[in-house]
N, C-alpha and C positions, 0 to 999 in steps of 0.2 A: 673304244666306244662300242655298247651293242646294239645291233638292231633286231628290230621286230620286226614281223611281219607276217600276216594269215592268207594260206591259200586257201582256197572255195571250187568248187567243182561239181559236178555228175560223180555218184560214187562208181567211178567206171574205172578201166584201165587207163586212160589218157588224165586224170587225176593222178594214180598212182605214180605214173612218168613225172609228173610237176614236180611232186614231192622228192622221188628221187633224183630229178635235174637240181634242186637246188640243196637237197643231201651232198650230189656229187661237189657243189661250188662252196661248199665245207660250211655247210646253213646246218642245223641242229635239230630236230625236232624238239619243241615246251609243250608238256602237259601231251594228254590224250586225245585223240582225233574227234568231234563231235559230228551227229548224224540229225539227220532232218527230213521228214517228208514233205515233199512240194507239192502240193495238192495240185497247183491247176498244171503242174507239168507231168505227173502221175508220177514223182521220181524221187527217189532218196539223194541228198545233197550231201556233201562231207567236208569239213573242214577243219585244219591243222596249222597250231602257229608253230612256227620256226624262229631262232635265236640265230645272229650271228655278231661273233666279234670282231670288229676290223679296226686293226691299229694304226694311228697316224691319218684318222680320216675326221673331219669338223662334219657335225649333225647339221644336215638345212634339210628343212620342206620340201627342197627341188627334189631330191635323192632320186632315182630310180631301184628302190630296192631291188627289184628281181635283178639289176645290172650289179650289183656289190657281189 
């Protein structure tokens, strides 16, 4: 089974930690990281989906992705 799932953040260093915590837990980066400015917080936002494949696992709505 694969899963999805997009992280969102401050384009800061504590984003960049997300992405490589779930690099580390063998998640994948899909596709190219997309940017955004946030007007009423004066800040650029960044976001990145990640792929993982886990075998032997059934898909339910409960999931905790960031826990897989």
């Amino acid at each position: 089974m694969q899963l999805y799932r997009v992280l969102t953040g401050p384009d800061d260093s504590s984003f960049c930690h997300r992405v490589s915590e779930a690099l580390s837990k063998g998640w994948q980066l899909y596709g190219d990281p997309s940017y955004a400015h946030d007007p009423v917080a004066g800040t650029m936002r960044v976001a990145q989906a990640v792929v993982k494949t886990v075998q032997g696992a059934k898909y339910s709505s409960d999931m905790k992705l960031g826990e897989q």
